[in-house]
C-alpha positions in Angstrom: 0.0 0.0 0.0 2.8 2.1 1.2 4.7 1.8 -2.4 1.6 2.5 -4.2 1.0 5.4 -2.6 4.9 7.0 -3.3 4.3 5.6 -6.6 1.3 7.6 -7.5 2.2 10.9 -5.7 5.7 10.2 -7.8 3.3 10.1 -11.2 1.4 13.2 -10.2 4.7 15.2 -9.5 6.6 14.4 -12.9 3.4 15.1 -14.7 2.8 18.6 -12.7 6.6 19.2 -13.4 5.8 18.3 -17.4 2.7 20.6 -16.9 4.7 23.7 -15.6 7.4 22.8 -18.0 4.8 22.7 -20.9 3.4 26.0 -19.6 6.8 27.9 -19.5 7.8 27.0 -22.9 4.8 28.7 -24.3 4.8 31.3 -22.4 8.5 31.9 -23.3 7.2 31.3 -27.5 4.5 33.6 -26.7 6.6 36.4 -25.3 9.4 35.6 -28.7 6.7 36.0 -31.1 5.3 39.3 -29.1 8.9 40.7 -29.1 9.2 39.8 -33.5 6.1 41.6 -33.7 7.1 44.6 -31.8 10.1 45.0 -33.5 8.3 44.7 -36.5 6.0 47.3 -35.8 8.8 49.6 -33.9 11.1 49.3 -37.8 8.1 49.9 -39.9 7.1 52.6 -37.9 10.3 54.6 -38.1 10.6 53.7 -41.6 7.4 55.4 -42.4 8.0 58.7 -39.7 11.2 59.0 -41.9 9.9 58.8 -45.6 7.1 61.6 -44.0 9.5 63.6 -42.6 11.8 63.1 -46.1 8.7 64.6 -48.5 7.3 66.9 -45.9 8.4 69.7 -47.6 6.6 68.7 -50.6 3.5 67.9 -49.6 3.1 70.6 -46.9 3.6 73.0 -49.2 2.3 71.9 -52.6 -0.1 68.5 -52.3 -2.5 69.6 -54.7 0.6 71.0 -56.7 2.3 68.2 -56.3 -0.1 65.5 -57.5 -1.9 67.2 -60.3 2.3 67.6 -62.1 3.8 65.9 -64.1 7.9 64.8 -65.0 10.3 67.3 -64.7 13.9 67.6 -65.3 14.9 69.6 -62.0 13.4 69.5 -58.7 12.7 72.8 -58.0 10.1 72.8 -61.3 7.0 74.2 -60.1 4.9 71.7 -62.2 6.8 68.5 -60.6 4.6 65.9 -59.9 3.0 62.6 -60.1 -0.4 62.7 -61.8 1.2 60.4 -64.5 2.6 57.5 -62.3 -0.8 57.7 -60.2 -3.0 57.6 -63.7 -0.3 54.5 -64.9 -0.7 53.1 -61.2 -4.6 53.3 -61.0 -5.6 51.8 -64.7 -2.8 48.4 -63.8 -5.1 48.4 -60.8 -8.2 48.3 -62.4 -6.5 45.8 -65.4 -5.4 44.0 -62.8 -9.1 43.8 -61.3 -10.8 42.9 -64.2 -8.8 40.5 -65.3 -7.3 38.8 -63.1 -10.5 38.4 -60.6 -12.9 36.9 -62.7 -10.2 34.2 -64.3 -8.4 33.5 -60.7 -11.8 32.9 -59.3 -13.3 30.4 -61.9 -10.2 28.7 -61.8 -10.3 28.3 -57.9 -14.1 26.9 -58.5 -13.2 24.9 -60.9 -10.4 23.3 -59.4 -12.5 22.7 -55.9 -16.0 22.1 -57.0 -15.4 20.5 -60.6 -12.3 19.6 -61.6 -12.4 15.4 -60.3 -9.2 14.6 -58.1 -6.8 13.2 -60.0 -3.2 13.3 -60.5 -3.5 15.8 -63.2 -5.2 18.2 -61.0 -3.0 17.5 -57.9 0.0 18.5 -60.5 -2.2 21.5 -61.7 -2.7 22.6 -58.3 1.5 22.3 -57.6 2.3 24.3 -60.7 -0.1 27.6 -59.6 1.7 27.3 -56.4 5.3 27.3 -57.4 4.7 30.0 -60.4 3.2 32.2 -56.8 6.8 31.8 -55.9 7.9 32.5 -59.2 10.4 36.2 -59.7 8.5 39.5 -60.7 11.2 40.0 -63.4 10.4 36.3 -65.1 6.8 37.4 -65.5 7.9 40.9 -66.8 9.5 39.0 -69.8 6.7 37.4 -70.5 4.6 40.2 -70.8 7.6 41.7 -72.9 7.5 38.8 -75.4 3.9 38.6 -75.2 2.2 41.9 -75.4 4.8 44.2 -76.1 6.9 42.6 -79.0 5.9 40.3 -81.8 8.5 37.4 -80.4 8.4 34.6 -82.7 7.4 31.6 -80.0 4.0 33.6 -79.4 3.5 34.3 -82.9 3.9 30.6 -83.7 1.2 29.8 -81.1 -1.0 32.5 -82.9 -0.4 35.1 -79.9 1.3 37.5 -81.9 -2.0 39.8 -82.7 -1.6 40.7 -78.2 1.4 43.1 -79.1 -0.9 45.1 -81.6 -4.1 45.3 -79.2 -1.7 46.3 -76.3 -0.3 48.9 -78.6 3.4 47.7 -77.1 4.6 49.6 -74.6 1.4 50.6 -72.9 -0.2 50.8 -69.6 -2.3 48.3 -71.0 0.7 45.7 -71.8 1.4 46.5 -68.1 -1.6 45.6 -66.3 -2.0 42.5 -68.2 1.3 41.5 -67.0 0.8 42.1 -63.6 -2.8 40.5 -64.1 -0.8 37.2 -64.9 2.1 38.0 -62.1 -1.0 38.1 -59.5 -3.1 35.4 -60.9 -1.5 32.8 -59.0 -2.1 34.1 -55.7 -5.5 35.0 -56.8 -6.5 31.6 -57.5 -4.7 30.5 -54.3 -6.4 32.5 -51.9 -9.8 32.0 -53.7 -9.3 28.4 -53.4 -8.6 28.6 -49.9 -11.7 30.5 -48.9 -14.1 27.9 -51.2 -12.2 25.1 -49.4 -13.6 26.7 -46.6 -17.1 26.7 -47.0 -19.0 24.0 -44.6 -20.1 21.1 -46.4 -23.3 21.2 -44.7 -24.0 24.4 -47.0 -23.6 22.7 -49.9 -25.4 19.5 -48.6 -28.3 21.4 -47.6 -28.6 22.9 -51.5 -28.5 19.6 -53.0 -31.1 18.7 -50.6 -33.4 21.9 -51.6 -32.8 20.6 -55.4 -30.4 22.7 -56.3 -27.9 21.9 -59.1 -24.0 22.2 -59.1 -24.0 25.9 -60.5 -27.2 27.1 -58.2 -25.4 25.3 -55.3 -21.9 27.6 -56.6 -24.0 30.6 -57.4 -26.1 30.9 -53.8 -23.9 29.0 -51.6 -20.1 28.8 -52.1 -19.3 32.2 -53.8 -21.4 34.3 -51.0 -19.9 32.4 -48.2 -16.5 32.4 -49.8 -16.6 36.1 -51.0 -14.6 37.7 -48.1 -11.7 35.9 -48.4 -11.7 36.1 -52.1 -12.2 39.8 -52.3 -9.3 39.9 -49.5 -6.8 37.9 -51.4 -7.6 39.7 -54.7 -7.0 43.1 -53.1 -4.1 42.3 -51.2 -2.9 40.9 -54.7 -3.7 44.1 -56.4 -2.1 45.9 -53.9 1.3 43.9 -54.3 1.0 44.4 -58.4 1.1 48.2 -57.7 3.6 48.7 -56.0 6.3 46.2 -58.3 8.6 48.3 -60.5 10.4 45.5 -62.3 8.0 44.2 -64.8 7.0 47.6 -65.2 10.4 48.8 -66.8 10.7 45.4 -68.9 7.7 46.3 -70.3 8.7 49.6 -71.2 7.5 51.5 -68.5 9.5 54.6 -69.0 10.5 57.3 -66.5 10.4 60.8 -68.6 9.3 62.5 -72.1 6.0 62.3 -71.2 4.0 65.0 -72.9 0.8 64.2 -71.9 -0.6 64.9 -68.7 -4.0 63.0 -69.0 -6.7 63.3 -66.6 -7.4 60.2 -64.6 -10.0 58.4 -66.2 -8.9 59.1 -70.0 -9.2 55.8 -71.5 -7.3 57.6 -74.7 -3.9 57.0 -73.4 -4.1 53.3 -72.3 -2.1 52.3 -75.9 0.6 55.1 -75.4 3.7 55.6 -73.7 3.2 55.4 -70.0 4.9 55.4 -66.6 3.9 54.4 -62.8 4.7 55.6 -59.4 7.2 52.7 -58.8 9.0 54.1 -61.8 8.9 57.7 -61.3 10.2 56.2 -57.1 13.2 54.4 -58.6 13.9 57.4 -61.1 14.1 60.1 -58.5 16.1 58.1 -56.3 18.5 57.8 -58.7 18.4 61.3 -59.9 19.4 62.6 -56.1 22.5 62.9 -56.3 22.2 65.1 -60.2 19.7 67.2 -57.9 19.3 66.9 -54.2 15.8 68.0 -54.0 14.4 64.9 -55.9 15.3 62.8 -52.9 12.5 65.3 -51.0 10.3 64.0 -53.9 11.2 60.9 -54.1 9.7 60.6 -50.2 6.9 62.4 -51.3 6.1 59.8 -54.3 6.2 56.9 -52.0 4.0 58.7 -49.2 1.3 58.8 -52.1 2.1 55.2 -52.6 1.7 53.9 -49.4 -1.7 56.2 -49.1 -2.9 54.3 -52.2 -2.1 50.9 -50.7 -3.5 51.5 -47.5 -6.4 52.5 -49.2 -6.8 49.5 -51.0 -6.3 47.7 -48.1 -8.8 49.5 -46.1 -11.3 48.8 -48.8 -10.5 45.0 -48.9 -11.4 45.2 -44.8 -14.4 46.9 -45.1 -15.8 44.4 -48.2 -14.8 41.8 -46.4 -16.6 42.8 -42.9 -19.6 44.0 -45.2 -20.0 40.6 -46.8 -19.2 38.8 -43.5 -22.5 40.1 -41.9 -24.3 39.3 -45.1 -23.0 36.0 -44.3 -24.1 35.8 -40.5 
């Protein structure tokens, strides 16, 4: 009796021991990942208190100035400005938008609701996650052999009339790049949130007598439609802000002479340039001219404003369509 007795308060001690042993090690991962994100926070924070305080000067003094202008060869131009990389950067958006949305999202309902599961689809479903993965600059020559020049692989495959509709180096040959840059992670995400629709949902349409596309229409894309619009503007947001494709497809960074307004749809098959460009150009220009570094900080405050926005917009679809949903 005696033995059993040391033996059992000997089994609860080592497993209160493991207990508080369990306990301290994640409190101690808790308090690491609190500290990453802090200092994540803390250098993000001063990054973005330092590009302010870097274009200050030029928006506390000219913002209105400053993005209704246009390329200038010196700094101290009066007319300096960015209303052609913010026209180039809001028509790849809505390129982007349109095209990408609408194919990434059948493709993700295909794949999940109709495609059967077989090894080709299992390989399918490995290649759109590796090309995620896949270099900005690799998908900006593709978009310069596809839709800017006539290359002779495309033209072989019948491809070669996309150069002419793009008009070559156009902001139109750039958002259709990006488009297929982002298209991956499109279809990724929107898979993801149609993976994630209860099966009971879709159960309970078959039940009502509801066919495959009624059961898509009214069940899946509703229930799935926050994380999709999420994903699809977080992936917008990404193809704004990347500068690489942009200068293979011939993105170019002065000699602009038109200063179009916003929502011309005139210059979409002309020369055209974005605010990643017109970032990377000043930057490099600071030490010609000191003051385009002011600019420079100026450019990407308008940048980051346009992101957050986008952002901001993905939160509040995605909240609106989640109390739809409840």
């Amino acid at each position: 009796m005696a033995l059993t007795t040391i033996g059992t308060a000997a089994r609860q001690g080592t497993t209160a021991f493991t207990r508080q042993r369990r306990d301290f090690a994640g409190g101690l991962f808790k308090a690491v990942i609190l500290l990453s994100l802090i200092v994540s926070l803390a250098v993000l924070a001063v990054l973005i208190v330092d590009t302010v305080a870097d274009g200050w000067a030029q928006l506390s003094t000219r913002a209105w100035d400053f993005l209704n202008g246009s390329l200038r060869s010196r700094s101290i131009d009066d007319k300096l400005g960015v209303k052609q990389g913010l026209y180039g950067s809001l028509w790849i958006g809505i390129i982007v938008a349109v095209t990408a949305f609408p194919v990434g999202v059948g493709a993700a309902v295909y794949l999940e609701e109709y495609a059967p599961k077989s090894r080709w689809s299992a390989i399918i479903e490995l290649v759109i996650r590796n090309l995620a993965g896949v270099p900005s600059v690799v998908y900006g020559l593709l978009g310069l052999f596809l839709f800017v020049e006539r290359s002779t692989i495309f033209g072989f495959l019948g491809l070669g009339w996309l150069a002419d509709a793009t008009g070559g180096r156009s902001v139109l040959s750039a958002g259709l790049t990006l488009a297929v840059l982002v298209l991956p992670i499109v279809i990724i995400t929107a898979q993801e949130a149609v993976r994630a629709v209860p099966t009971g949902l879709k159960e309970g349409a078959y039940g009502l007598g509801a066919t495959k596309s009624e059961m898509v229409r009214t069940q899946i894309l509703p229930y799935a439609a926050p994380g999709i619009l999420t994903g699809t503007l977080l992936a917008m947001s990404r193809a704004i802000g990347e500068a690489a494709p942009l200068i293979l497809v011939g993105a170019i960074s002065g000699g602009l002479t038109r200063n179009p307004a916003v929502w011309d749809t005139s210059g979409l098959r002309e020369k055209f340039t974005a605010l990643p460009i017109i970032i990377v150009e000043w930057v490099s220009e600071r030490g010609r001219d000191p003051g385009f570094a002011t600019a420079a900080a100026a450019a990407i405050v308008v940048l980051l404003v346009l992101v957050l926005l986008m952002n901001m917009t993905a939160i509040l679809l995605r909240n609106r369509f989640e109390k739809k949903r409840g």
